[in-house]
VOPAGU-2260 file (C-alpha; in pm, 1 decimal, decimal comma):
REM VOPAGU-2260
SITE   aa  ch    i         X         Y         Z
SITE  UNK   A    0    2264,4   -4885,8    3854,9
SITE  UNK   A    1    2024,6   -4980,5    3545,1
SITE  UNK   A    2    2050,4   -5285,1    3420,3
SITE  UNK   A    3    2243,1   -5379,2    3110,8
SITE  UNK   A    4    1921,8   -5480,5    2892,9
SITE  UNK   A    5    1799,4   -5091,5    2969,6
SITE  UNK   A    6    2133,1   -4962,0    2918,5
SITE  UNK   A    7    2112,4   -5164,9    2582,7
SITE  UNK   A    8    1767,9   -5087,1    2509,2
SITE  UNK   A    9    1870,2   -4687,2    2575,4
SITE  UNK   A   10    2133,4   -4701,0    2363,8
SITE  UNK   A   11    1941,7   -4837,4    2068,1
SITE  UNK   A   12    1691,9   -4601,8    2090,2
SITE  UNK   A   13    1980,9   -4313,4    2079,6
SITE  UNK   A   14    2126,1   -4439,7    1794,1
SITE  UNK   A   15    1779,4   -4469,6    1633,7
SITE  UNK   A   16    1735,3   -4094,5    1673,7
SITE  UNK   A   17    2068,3   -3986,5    1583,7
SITE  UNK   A   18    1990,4   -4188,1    1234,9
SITE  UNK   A   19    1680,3   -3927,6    1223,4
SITE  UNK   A   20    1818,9   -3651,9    1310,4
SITE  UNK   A   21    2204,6   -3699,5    1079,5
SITE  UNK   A   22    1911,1   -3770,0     765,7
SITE  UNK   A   23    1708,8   -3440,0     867,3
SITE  UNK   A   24    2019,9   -3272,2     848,7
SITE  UNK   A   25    2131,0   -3406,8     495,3
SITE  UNK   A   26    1807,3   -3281,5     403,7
SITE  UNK   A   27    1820,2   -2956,0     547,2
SITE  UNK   A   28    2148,8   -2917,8     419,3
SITE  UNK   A   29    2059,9   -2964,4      33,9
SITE  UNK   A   30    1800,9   -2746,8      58,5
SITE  UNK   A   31    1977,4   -2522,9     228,5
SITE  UNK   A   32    2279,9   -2476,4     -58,8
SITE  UNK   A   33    1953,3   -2449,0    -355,6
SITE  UNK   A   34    1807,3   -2173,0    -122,4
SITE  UNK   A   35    2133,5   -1984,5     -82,5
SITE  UNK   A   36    2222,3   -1991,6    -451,0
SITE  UNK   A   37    1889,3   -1857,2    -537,6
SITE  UNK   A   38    1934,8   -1562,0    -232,9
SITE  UNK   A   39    2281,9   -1476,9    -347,2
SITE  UNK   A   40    2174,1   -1474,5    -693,1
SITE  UNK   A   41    1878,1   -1225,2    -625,8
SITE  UNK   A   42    2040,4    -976,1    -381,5
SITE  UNK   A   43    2279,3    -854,6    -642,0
SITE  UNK   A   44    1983,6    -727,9    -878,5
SITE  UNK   A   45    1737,0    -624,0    -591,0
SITE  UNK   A   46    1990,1    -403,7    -469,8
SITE  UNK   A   47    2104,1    -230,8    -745,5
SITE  UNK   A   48    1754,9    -188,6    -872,7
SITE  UNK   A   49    1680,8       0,4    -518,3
SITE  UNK   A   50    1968,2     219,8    -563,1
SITE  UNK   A   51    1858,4     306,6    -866,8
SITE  UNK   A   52    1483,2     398,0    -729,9
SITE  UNK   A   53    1593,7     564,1    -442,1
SITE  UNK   A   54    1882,5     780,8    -645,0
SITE  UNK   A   55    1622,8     888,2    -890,6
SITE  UNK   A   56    1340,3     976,6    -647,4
SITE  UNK   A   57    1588,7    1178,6    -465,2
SITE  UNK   A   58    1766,0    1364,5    -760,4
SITE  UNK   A   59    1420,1    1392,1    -934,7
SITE  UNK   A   60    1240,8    1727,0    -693,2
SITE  UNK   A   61     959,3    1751,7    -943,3
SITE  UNK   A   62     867,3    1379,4    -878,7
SITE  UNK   A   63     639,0    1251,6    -655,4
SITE  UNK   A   64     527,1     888,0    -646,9
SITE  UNK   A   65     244,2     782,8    -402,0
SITE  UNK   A   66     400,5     538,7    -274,8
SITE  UNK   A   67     631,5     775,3     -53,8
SITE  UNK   A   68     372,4     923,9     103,9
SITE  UNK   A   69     420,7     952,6     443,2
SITE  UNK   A   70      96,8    1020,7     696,6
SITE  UNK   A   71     -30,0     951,6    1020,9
SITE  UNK   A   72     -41,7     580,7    1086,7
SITE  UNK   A   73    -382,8     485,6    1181,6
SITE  UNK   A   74    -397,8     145,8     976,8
SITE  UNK   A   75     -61,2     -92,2     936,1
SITE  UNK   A   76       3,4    -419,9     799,5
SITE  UNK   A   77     297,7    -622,4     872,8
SITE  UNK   A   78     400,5    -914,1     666,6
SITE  UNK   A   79     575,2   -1178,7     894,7
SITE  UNK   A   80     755,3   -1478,5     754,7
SITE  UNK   A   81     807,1   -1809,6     884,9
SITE  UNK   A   82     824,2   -2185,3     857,2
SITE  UNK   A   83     575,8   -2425,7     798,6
SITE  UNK   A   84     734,9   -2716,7    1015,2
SITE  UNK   A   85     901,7   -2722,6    1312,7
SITE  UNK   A   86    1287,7   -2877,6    1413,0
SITE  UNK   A   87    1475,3   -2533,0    1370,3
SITE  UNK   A   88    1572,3   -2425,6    1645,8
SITE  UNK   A   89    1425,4   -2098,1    1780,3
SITE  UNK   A   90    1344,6   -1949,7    1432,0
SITE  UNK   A   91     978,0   -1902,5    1497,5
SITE  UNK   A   92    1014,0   -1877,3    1795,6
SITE  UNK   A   93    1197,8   -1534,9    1788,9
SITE  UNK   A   94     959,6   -1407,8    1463,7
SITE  UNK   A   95     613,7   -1499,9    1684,4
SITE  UNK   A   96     812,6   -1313,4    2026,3
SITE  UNK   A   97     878,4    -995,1    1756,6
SITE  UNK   A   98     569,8   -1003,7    1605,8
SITE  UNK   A   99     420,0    -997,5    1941,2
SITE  UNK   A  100     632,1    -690,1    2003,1
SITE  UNK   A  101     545,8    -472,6    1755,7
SITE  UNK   A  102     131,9    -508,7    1770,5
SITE  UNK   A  103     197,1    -382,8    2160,2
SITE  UNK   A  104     402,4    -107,6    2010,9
SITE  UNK   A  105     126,9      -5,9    1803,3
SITE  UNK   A  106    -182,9    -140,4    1997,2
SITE  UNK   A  107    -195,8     155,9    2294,1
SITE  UNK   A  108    -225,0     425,3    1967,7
SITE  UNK   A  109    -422,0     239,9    1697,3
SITE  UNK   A  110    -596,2     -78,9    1850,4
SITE  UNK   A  111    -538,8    -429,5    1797,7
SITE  UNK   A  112    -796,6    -443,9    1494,3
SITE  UNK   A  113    -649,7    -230,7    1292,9
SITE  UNK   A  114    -324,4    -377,4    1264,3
SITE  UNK   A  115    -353,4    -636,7     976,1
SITE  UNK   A  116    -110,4    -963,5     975,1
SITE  UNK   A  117      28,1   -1120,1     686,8
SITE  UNK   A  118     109,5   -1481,3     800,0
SITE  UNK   A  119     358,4   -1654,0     576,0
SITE  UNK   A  120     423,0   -1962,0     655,4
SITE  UNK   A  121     212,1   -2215,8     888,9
SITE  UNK   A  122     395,0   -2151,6    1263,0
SITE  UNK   A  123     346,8   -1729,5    1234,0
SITE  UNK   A  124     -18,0   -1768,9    1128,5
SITE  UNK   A  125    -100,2   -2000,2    1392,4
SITE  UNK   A  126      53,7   -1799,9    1663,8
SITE  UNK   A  127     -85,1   -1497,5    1523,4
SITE  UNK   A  128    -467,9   -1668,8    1565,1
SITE  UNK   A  129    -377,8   -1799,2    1869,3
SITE  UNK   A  130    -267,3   -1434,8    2027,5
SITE  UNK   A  131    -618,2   -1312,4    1855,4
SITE  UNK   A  132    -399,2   -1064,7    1653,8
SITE  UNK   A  133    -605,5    -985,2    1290,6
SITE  UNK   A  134    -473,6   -1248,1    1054,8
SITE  UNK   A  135    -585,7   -1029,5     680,7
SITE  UNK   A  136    -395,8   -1316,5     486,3
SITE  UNK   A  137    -222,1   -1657,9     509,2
SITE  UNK   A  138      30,7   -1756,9     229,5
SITE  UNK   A  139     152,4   -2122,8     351,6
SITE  UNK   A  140     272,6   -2246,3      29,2
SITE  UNK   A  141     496,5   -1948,7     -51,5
SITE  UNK   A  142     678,8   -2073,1     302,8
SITE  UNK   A  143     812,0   -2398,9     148,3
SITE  UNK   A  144     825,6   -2307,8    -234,3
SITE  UNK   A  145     894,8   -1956,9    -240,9
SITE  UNK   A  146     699,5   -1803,3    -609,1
SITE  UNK   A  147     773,7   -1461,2    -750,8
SITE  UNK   A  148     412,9   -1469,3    -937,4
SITE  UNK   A  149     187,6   -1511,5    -571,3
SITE  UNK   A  150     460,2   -1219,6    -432,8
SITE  UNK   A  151     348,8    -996,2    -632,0
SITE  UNK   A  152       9,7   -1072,0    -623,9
SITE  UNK   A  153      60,2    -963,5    -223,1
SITE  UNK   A  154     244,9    -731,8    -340,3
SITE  UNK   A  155      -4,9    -556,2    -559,2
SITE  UNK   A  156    -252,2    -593,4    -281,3
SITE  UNK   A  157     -32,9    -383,4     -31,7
SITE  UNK   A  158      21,0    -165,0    -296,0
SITE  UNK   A  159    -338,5     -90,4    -347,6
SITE  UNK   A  160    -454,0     -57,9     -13,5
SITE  UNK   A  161    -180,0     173,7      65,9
SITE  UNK   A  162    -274,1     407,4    -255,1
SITE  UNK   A  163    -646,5     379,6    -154,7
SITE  UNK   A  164    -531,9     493,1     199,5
SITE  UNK   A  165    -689,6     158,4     383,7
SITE  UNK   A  166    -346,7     124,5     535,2
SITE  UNK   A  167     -63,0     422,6     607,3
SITE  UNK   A  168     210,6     179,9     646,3
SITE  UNK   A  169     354,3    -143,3     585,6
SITE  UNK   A  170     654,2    -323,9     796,0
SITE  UNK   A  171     818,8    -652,8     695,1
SITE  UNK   A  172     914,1    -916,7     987,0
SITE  UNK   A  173    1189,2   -1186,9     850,8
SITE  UNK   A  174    1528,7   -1342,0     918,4
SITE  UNK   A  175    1785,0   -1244,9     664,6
SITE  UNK   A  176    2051,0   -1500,0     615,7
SITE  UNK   A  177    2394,3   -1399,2     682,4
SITE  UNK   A  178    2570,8   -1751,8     676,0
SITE  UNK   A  179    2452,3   -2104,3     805,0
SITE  UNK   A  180    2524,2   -2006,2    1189,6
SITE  UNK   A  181    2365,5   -1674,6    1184,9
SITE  UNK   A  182    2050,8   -1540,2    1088,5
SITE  UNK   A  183    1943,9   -1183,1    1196,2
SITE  UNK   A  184    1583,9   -1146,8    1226,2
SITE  UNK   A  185    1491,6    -795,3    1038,0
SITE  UNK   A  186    1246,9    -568,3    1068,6
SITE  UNK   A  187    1241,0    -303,9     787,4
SITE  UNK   A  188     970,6     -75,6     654,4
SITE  UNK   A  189     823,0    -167,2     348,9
SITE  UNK   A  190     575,5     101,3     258,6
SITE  UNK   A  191     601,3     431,3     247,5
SITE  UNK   A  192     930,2     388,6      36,5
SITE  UNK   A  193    1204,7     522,6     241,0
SITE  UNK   A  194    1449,8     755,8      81,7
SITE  UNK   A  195    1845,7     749,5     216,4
SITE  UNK   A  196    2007,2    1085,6     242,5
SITE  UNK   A  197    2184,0    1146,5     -83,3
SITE  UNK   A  198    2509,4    1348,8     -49,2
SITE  UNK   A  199    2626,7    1588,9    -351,3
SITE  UNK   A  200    2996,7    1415,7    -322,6
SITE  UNK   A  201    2889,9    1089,6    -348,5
SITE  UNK   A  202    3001,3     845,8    -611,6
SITE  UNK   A  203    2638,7     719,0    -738,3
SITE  UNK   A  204    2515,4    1102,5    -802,6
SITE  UNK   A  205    2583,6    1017,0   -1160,8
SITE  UNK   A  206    2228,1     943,6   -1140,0
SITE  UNK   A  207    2152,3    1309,6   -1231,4
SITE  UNK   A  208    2274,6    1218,0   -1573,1
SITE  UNK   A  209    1987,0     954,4   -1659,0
SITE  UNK   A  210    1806,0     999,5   -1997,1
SITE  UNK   A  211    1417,5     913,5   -1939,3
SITE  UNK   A  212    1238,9     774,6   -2264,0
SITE  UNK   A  213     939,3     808,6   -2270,6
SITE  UNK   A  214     905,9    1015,4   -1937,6
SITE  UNK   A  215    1001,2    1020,9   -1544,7
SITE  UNK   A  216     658,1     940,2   -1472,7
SITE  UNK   A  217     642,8     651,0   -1728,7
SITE  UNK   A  218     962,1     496,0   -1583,7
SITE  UNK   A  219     835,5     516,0   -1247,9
SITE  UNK   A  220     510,1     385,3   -1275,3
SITE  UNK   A  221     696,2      50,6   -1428,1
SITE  UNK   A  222    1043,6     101,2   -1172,4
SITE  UNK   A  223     812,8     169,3    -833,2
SITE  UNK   A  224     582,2    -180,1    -847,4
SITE  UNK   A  225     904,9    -379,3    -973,9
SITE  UNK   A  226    1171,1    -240,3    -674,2
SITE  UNK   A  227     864,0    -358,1    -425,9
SITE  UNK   A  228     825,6    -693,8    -561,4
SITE  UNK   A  229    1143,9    -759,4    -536,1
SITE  UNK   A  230    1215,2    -620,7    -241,3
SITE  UNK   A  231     913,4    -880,2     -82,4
SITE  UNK   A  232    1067,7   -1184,0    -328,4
SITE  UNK   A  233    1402,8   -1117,9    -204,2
SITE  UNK   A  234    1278,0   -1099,6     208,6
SITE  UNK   A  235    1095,9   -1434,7     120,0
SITE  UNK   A  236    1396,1   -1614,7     -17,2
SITE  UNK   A  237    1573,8   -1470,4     263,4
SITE  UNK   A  238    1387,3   -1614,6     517,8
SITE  UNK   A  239    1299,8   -1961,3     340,1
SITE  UNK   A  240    1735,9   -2002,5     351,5
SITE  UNK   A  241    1750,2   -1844,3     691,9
SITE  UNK   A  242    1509,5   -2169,7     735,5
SITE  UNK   A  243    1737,1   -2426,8     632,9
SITE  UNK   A  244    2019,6   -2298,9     798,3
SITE  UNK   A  245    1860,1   -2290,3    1101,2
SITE  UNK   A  246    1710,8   -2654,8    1042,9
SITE  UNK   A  247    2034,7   -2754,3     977,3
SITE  UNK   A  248    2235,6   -2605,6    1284,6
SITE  UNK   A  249    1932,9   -2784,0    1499,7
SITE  UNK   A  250    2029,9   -3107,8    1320,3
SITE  UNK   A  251    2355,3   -3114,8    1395,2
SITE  UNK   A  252    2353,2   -2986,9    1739,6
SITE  UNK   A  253    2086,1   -3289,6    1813,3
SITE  UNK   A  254    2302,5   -3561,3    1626,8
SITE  UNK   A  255    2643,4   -3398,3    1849,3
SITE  UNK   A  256    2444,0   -3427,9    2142,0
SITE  UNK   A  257    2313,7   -3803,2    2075,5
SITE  UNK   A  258    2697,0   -3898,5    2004,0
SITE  UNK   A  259    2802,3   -3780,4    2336,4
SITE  UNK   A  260    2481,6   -3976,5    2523,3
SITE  UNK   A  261    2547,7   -4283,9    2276,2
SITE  UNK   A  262    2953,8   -4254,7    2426,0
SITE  UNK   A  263    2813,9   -4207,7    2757,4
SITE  UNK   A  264    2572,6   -4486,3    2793,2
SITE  UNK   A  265    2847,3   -4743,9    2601,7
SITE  UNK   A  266    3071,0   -4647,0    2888,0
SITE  UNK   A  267    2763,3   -4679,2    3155,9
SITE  UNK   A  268    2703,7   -5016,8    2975,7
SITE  UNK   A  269    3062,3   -5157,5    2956,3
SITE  UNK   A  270    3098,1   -5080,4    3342,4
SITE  UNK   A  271    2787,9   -5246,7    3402,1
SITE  UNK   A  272    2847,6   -5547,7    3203,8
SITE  UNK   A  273    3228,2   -5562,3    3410,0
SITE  UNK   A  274    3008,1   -5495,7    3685,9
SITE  UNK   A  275    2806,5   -5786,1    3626,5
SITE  UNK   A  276    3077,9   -6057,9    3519,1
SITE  UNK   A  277    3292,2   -5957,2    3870,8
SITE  UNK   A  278    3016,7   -6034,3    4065,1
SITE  UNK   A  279    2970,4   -6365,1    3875,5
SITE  UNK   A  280    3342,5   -6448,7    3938,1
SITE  UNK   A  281    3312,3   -6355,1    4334,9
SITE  UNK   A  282    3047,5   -6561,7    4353,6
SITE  UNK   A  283    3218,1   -6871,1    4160,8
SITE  UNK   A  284    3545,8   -6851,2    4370,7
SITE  UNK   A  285    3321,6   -6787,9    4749,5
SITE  UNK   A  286    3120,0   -7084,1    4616,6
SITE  UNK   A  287    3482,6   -7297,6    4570,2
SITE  UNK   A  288    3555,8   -7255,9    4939,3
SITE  UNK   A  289    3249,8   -7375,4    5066,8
């Protein structure tokens, strides 16, 4: 049995982390409720502002926007998001394993150097260099304070390359948050812009009835780069809460578990210590009789 002064000294170190880990928490926590306001705040507008893209590429035969052109993939980039610290459980974890996933999927058809990774945020970049994969960008910064202006600077960038036919295709690896104990990692297909099937009954085909001032291919040359910013805004916000939460689920599951070995080792102690003053007391009343 260990003796009480390691039992004690255990126990204070315990506590210690428990004081680290309830504060990372807190911490996680705050930032966690500013990053789901500004998620839930965005979706809302994102959304609608794809339905309205997608309903009037569909309705609209005569227009075609080169952005949803769809050709043989010889060239892809995939923008993956992740943190830019660790203590979160396995959120990078499962992005790196994904990542990892798709440049095999593509790899046997196109080869490993022309499949371009977007690294945002510090963990996916250096897993990405580490694997050899072809890092084409890192964005750290964005990873911690997410900023619609250096989005859309990517976002331009993607858009170009995919115009000027350097890439056929771009895919977007992130977790979108569903609530603090779930995240759902996501991969989605960012460029060419994907059209839903649009059915004659359906509610939203009052899209047909849109009046375009000054033209369609006016409104689309301003709707087309806006939708895709947003879209990539939105998937960063969604990951940098996804974040949080998962920080903050790690957090608490480390200060639960240093409760139960604090209880633990108090008990350990206290039946040492009972141990100890027994012993004492046997010895006292054999020495009486002597």
């Amino acid at each position: 049995m260990a003796s009480l002064k390691e039992v004690k000294g255990r126990i204070a170190s315990v506590n210690s982390t428990r004081k680290i880990t309830s504060a990372m928490k807190m911490v996680a926590s705050a930032k966690l409720h500013r990053a789901q306001n500004s998620i839930t705040n965005m979706l809302p507008y994102e959304k609608k502002l794809h339905a309205m893209l997608t309903a009037f590429l569909s309705n609209e035969a005569d227009i075609q926007s080169p952005y949803m052109e769809v050709r043989p993939v010889k060239r892809v980039a995939i923008v993956a998001f992740s943190s830019n610290s660790s203590l979160c459980g396995a959120y990078n974890a499962n992005v790196a394993r994904q990542l990892n996933l798709m440049v095999e999927g593509y790899e046997s058809s196109i080869g490993k150097e022309n499949i371009l990774v977007y690294a945002v945020g510090k963990k996916i970049a250096h897993e990405a260099k580490k694997e050899g994969f072809n890092v084409a960008g890192e964005f750290l910064q964005m990873a911690d304070k997410p900023s619609y202006q250096e989005t859309f600077d990517l976002v331009q960038k993607l858009m170009k390359m995919f115009v000027d036919k350097e890439i056929d295709k771009v895919e977007l690896l992130y977790h979108h948050f569903k609530n603090t104990a779930s995240q759902i990692l996501t991969r989605e297909t960012y460029l060419p812009v994907e059209l839903p099937p649009v059915e004659k009954s359906n509610e939203n085909h009052w899209a047909l009835d849109y009046i375009f001032e000054p033209s369609e291919a006016d409104l689309l040359a301003t709707l087309v780069p806006q939708v895709l910013g947003l879209r990539l805004y939105t998937a960063l916000l969604d990951s940098n809460a996804s974040e949080h939460a998962a920080r903050t689920m790690a957090m608490q599951i480390a200060t639960d578990n240093a409760n139960e070995i604090i209880q633990d080792l108090t008990v350990l102690y206290n039946k040492s210590r009972q141990q100890a003053i027994t012993n004492e007391l046997l010895d006292i009343i054999g020495g009486s009789f002597k």
